[in-house]
C-alpha positions as CSV (number, residue, x, y, z in Angstrom):
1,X,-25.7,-12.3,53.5
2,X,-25.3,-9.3,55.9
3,X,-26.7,-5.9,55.7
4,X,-25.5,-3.5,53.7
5,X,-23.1,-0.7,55.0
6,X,-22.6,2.7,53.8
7,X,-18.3,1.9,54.2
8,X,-19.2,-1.5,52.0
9,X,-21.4,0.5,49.2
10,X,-18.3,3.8,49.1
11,X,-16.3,0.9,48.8
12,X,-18.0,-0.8,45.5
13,X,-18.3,3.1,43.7
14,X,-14.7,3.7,44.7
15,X,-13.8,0.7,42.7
16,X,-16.4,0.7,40.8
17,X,-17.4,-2.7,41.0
18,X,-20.6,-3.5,39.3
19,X,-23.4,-6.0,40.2
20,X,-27.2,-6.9,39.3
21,X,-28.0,-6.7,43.8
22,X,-27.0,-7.1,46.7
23,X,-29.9,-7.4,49.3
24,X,-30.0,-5.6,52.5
25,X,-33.1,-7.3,54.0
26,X,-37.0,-7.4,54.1
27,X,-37.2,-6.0,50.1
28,X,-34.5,-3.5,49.8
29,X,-32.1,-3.9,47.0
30,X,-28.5,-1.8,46.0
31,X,-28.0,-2.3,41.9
32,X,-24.9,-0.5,40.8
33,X,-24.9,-1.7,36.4
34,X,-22.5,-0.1,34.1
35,X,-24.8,2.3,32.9
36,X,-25.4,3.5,36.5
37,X,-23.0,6.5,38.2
38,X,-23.7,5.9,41.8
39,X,-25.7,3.0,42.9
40,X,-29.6,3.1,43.2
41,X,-31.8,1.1,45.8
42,X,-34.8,-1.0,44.4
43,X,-38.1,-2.3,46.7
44,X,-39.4,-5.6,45.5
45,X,-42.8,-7.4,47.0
46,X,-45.2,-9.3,46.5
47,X,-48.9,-8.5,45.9
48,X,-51.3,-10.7,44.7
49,X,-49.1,-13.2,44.3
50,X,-46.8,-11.4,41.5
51,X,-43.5,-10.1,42.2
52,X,-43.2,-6.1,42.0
53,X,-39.9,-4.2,41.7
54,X,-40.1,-0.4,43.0
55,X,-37.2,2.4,42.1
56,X,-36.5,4.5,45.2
57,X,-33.8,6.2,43.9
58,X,-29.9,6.5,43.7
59,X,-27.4,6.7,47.2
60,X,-26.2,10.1,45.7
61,X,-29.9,11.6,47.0
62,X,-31.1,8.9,49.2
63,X,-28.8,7.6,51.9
64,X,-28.5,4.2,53.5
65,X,-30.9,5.1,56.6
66,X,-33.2,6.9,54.5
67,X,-33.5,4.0,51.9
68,X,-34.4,1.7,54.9
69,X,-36.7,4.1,56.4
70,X,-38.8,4.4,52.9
71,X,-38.4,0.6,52.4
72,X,-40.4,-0.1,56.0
73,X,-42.9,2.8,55.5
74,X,-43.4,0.5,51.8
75,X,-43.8,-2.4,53.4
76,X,-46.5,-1.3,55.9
77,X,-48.5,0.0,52.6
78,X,-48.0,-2.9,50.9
79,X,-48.8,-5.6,54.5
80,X,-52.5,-2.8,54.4
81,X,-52.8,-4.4,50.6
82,X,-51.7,-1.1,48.5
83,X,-49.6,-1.1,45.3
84,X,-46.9,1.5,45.6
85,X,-45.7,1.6,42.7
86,X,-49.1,2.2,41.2
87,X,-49.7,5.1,44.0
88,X,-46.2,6.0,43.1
89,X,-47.4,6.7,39.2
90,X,-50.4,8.3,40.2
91,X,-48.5,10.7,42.2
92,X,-46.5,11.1,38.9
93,X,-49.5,12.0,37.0
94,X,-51.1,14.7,39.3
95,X,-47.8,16.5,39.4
96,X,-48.0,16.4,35.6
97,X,-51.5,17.6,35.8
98,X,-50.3,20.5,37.7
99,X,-47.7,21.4,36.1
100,X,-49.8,21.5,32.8
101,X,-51.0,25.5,31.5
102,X,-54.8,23.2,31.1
103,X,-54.7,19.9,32.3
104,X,-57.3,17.4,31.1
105,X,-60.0,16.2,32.9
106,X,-58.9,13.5,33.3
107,X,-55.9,14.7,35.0
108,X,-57.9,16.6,37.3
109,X,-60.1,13.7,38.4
110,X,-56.7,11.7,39.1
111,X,-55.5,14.5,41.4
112,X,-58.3,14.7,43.1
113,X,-58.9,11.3,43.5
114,X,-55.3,11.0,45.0
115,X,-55.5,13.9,46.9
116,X,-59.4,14.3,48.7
117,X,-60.2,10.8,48.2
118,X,-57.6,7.7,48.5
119,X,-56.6,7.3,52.0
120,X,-59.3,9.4,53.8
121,X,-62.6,8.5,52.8
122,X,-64.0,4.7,53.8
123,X,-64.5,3.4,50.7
124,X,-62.5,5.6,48.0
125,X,-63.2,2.5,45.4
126,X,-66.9,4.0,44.5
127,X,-65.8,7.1,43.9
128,X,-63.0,5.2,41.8
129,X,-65.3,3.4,39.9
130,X,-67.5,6.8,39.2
131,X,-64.4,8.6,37.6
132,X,-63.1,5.7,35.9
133,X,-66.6,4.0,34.5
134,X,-68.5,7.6,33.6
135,X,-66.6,10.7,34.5
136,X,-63.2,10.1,32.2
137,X,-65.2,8.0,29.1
138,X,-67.3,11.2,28.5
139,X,-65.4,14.1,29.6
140,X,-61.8,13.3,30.4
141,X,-60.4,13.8,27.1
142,X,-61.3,17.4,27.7
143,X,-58.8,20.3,28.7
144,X,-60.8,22.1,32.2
145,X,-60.6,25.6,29.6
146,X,-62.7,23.8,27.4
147,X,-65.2,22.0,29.7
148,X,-68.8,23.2,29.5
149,X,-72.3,22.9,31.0
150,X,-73.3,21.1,27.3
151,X,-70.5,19.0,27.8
152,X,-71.8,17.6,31.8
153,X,-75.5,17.7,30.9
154,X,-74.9,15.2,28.0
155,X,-72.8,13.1,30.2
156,X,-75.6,12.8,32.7
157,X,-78.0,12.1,29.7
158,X,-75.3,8.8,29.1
159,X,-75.2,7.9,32.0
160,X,-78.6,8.1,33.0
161,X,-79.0,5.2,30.0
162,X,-76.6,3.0,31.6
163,X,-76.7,3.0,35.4
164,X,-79.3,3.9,38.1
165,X,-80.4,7.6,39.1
166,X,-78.8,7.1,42.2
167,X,-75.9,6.1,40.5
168,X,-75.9,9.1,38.2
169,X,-76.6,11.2,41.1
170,X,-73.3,9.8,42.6
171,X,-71.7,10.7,39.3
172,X,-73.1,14.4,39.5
173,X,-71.8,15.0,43.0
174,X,-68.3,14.0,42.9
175,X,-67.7,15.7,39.1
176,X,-68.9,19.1,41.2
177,X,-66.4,18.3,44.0
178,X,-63.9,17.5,41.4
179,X,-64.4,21.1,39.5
180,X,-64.7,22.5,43.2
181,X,-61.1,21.5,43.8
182,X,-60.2,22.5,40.5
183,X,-61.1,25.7,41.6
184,X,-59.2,26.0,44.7
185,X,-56.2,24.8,42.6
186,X,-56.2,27.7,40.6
187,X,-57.1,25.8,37.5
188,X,-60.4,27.2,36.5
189,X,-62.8,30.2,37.8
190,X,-66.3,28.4,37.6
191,X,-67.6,25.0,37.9
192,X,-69.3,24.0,34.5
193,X,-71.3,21.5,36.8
194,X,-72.9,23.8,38.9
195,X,-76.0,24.9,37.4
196,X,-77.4,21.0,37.7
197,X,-78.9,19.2,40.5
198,X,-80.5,15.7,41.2
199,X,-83.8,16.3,39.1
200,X,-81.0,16.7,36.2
201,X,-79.4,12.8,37.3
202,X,-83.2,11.3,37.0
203,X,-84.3,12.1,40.8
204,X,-84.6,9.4,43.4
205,X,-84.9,6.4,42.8
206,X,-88.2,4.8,44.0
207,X,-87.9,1.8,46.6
208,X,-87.2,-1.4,45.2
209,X,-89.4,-4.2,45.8
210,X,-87.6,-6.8,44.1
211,X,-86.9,-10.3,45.3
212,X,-86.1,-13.7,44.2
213,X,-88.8,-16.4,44.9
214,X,-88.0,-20.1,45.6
215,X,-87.8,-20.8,41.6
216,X,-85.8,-18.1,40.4
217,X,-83.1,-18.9,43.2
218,X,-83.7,-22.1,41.6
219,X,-83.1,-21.0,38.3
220,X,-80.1,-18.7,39.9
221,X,-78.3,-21.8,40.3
222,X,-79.0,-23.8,37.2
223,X,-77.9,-20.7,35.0
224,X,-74.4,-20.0,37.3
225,X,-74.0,-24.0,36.3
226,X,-74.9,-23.2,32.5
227,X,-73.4,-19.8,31.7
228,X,-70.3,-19.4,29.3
229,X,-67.5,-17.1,30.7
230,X,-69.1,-17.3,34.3
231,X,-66.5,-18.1,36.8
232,X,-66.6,-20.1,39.9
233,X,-64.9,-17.4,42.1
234,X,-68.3,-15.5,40.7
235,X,-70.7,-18.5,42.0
236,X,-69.1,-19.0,45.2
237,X,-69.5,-14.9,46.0
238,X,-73.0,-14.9,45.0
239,X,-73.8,-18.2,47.4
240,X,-72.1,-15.8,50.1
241,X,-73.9,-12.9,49.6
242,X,-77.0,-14.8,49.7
243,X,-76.0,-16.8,52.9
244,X,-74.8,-14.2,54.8
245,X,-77.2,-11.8,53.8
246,X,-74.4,-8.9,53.9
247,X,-74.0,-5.7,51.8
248,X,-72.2,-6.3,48.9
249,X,-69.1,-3.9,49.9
250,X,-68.6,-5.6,52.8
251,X,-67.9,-9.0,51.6
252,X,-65.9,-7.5,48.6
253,X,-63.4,-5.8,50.7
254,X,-63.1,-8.8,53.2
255,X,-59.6,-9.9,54.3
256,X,-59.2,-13.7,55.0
257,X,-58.0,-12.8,58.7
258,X,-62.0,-11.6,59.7
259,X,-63.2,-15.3,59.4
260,X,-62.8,-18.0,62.0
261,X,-63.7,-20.5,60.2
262,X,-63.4,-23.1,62.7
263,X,-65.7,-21.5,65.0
264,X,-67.9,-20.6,62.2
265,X,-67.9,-16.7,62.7
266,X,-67.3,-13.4,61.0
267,X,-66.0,-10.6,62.8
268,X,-67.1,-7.7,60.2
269,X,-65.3,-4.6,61.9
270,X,-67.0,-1.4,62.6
271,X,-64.9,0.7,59.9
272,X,-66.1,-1.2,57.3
273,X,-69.9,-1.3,58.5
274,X,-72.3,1.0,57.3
275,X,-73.7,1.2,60.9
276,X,-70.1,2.0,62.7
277,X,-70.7,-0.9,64.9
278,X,-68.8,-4.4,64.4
279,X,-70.6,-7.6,63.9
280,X,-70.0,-11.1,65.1
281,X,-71.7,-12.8,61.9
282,X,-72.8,-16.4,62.2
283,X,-71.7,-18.6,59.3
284,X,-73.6,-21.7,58.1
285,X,-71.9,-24.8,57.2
286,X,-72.1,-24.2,53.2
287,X,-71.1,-20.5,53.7
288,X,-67.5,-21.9,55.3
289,X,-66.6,-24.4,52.3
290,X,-67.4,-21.2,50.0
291,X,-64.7,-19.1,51.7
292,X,-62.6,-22.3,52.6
293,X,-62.6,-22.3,48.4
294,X,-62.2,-18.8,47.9
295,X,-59.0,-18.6,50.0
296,X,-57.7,-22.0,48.0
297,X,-57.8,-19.8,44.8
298,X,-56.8,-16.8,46.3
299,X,-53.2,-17.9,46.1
300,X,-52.1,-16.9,49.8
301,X,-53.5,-12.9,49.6
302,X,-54.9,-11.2,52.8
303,X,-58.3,-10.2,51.0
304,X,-60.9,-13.2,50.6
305,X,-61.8,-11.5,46.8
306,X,-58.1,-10.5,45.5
307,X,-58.2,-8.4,42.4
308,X,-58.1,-10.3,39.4
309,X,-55.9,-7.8,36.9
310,X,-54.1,-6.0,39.9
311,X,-52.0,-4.1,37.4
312,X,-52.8,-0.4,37.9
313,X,-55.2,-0.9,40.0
314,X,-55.9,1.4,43.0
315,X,-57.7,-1.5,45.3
316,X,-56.5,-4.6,46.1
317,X,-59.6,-6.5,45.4
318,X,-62.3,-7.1,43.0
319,X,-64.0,-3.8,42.1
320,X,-67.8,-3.7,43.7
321,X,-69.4,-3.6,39.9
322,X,-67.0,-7.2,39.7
323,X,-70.4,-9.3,40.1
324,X,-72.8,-7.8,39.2
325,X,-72.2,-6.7,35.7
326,X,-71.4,-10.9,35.2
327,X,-74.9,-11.4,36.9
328,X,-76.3,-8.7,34.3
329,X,-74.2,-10.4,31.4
330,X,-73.8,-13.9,31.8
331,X,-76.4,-15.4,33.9
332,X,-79.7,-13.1,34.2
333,X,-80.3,-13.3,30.4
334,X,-80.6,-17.2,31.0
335,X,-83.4,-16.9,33.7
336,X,-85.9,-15.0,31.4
337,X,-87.2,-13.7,34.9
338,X,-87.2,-10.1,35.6
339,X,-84.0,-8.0,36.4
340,X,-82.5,-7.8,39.6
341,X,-79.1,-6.5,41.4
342,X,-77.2,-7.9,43.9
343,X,-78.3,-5.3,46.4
344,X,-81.6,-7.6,45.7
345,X,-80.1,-10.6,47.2
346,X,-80.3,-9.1,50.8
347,X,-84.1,-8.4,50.7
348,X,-84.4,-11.7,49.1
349,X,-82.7,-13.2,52.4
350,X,-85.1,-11.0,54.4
351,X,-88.0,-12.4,52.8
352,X,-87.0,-15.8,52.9
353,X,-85.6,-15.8,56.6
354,X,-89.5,-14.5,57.7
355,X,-91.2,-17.2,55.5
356,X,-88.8,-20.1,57.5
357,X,-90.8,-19.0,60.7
358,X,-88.5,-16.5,62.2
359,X,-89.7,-13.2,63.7
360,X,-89.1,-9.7,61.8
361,X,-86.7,-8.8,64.4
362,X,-84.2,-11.5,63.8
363,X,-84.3,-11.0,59.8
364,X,-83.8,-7.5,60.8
365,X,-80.3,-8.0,62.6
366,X,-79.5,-10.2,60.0
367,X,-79.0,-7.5,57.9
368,X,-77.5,-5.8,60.5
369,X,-80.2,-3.4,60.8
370,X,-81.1,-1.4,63.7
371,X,-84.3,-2.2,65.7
372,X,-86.8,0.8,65.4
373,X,-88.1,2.8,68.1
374,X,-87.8,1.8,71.6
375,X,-86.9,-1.4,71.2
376,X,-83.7,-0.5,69.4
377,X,-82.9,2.0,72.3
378,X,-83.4,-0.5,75.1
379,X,-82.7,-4.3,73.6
380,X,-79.2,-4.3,73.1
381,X,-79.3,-8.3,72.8
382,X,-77.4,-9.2,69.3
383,X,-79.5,-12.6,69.1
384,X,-76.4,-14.6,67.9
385,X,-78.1,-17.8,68.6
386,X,-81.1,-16.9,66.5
387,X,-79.4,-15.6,63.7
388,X,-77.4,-18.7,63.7
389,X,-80.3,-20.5,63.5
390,X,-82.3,-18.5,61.0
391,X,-79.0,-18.4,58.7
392,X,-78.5,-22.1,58.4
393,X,-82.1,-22.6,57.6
394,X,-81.9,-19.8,55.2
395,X,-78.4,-21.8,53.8
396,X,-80.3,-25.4,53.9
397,X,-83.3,-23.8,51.9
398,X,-80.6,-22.3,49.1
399,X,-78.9,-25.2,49.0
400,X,-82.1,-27.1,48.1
401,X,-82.6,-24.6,45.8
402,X,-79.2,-25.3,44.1
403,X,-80.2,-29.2,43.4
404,X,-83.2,-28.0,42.1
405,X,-86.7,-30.0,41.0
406,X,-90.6,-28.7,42.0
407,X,-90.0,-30.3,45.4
408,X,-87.9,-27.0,46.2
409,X,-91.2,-24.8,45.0
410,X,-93.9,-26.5,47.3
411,X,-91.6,-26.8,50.2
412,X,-93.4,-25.3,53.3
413,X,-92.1,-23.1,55.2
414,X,-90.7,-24.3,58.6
415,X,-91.4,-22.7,61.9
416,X,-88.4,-21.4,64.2
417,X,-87.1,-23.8,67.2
């Protein structure tokens, strides 16, 4: 089948044949039914392995060219891992929230989130998860005329209960950028959250010390193998996160393209480091069958953790709370050991990589630390070979772990080379 021409579409109103589609190529769709006037042009793609249909608009307002031009600009957003049709009802709703003589809170944060947030800041998903998770449950039901300082202190005082201070220091900042914006908008004259600071969101958190030992990675595995409504896509993350010894944000929003598997390496780009500088990370043997079975389930998508309920979601995969509220649910309740997070999982690494024999240096790139002081001015060496190293004895020692039994517990640690 052809393309379409603007002659061949005057040609189907003038006679006003109707039809279901008729494709012009790469997603764009003319469907002229009987209850239609003038023809409109549909976008349909595929994301996450379901098919999406995507109203553009009629030919009356949006001409042949034009319809192709939006349809390519779509497909780039959608080939980058973005739903537009969801970014499409978003749009939808901060108009509405505009337009509104009080808009809700909840309006407000999905205006700001579409407008300061999504598409300029590195990772808009955590300030996603703060709006959707603390901001909107306790105050989104609210119109901004009726929002007061009561109302943001006892949402602090929730979800101090629930999450972290850091966390609910996280929460307190954006909700004042949010009532900030609000404020440039025209919508309200004073920021109900301004009178609180982080002493009001439970100060700083002190360091955290914890790590797992030999026993409770031991245990780690036995409960992942045990718990009811874990999931396998859940074990094979957590085996990667302890292999690679990588923040948890930067595995989540993997694509499959950054692995070469063959060779054994991860190139982890520098957008997506917390350091601004790339990373060529080493993978063990057992770390490549993980991701080798994390891209068999991920049913052909370009991220190694696909979302799992893409519908109306703003990122394309899992959500960086994903794992660790299942840790926290399903399997740390079976280890009757004390609590831990996944951030934990990277000092664990650390801890373990040192006991093996290696020198504090090489743990320290492993996490893709910088080296303090004058060495980390002047030693620009990226020790690939010892990190290799150190990693697959770190992967042989989990995996030992994994089968279990006390021989794992009075294992001795072995020295590097």
């Amino acid at each position: 089948m052809g393309k379409l021409t603007d002659l061949e579409i005057k040609g189907f109103i003038k006679s006003g044949e109707r039809f279901e589609q008729k494709g012009d190529g790469d997603g764009l769709y003319l469907r002229f039914r009987s209850a239609d006037s003038v023809p409109c042009w549909l976008f349909r793609y595929r994301l996450a392995g379901k098919q999406r249909i995507m109203h553009l608009g009629s030919y009356k307002i949006l001409s042949l060219a034009e319809a192709r031009r939006t349809a390519k600009e779509l497909r780039a957003r959608v080939a980058l891992g973005f739903d537009p049709a969801t970014e499409k009802q978003d749009r939808k709703r901060a108009v509405a929230a505009q337009s509104s003589p009080s808009p809700t809170v909840g309006a407000l944060a999905d205006d700001f989130y579409g407008t300061m947030i999504f598409g300029r800041w590195k990772s808009p998903h955590i300030v996603k998860a703060r709006i959707e998770n603390d901001i909107k449950p306790h105050i989104g039901r609210l119109r901004l005329d009726e929002v007061l300082p009561t109302h943001v202190a006892n949402m602090l005082k929730s979800v101090l209960a629930q999450r972290t201070n850091s966390s609910t220091g996280t929460c307190l900042q954006y909700t004042k950028r949010m009532f900030d914006f609000a404020i440039k908008r025209g919508l309200m004259t004073s920021n109900p959250a301004a009178a609180f600071d982080s002493s009001d969101a439970g100060g700083k958190n002190p360091p955290r010390e914890r790590w797992l030992t030999r026993q409770e990675l031991a245990s780690l595995f036995d409960a992942m193998r045990r718990a009811k409504g874990w999931n396998y896509e859940n074990t094979q993350t957590v085996k990667l996160l302890l292999m690679t010894a990588v923040r948890k944000t930067e595995l989540i929003a993997a694509r499959v393209e950054e692995f070469d598997l063959d060779a054994g390496i991860w190139h982890l780009p520098k957008v997506r480091t917390k350091t601004g500088a790339s990373l060529d990370i080493p993978l063990p043997h057992q770390a490549v069958h993980c991701i080798r079975e994390l891209v068999r389930l991920g049913n052909n998508s370009a991220w190694l953790l696909p979302a799992r309920k893409p519908e109306g979601r703003m990122i394309p995969h899992i959500s960086t709370n994903t794992v660790g509220e299942a840790l926290g649910k399903y399997i740390i309740p079976l280890m009757e050991c004390p609590h831990f997070v996944v951030h934990d999982f990277r000092r664990t690494a650390r801890t373990h990589i040192e006991a093996l024999g290696f020198p504090p240096h090489i743990g320290e790139r492993c996490l893709n630390h910088k080296l303090d002081g004058i060495v980390g001015i002047y030693n620009r060496h990226d020790y690939i070979d010892e990190r290799k190293e150190a990693l697959q004895k770190w992967a042989d020692l989990l995996e030992l772990c994994e089968r279990g039994g006390a021989a794992v517990i009075e294992l001795k640690p072995a020295k590097a080379g």
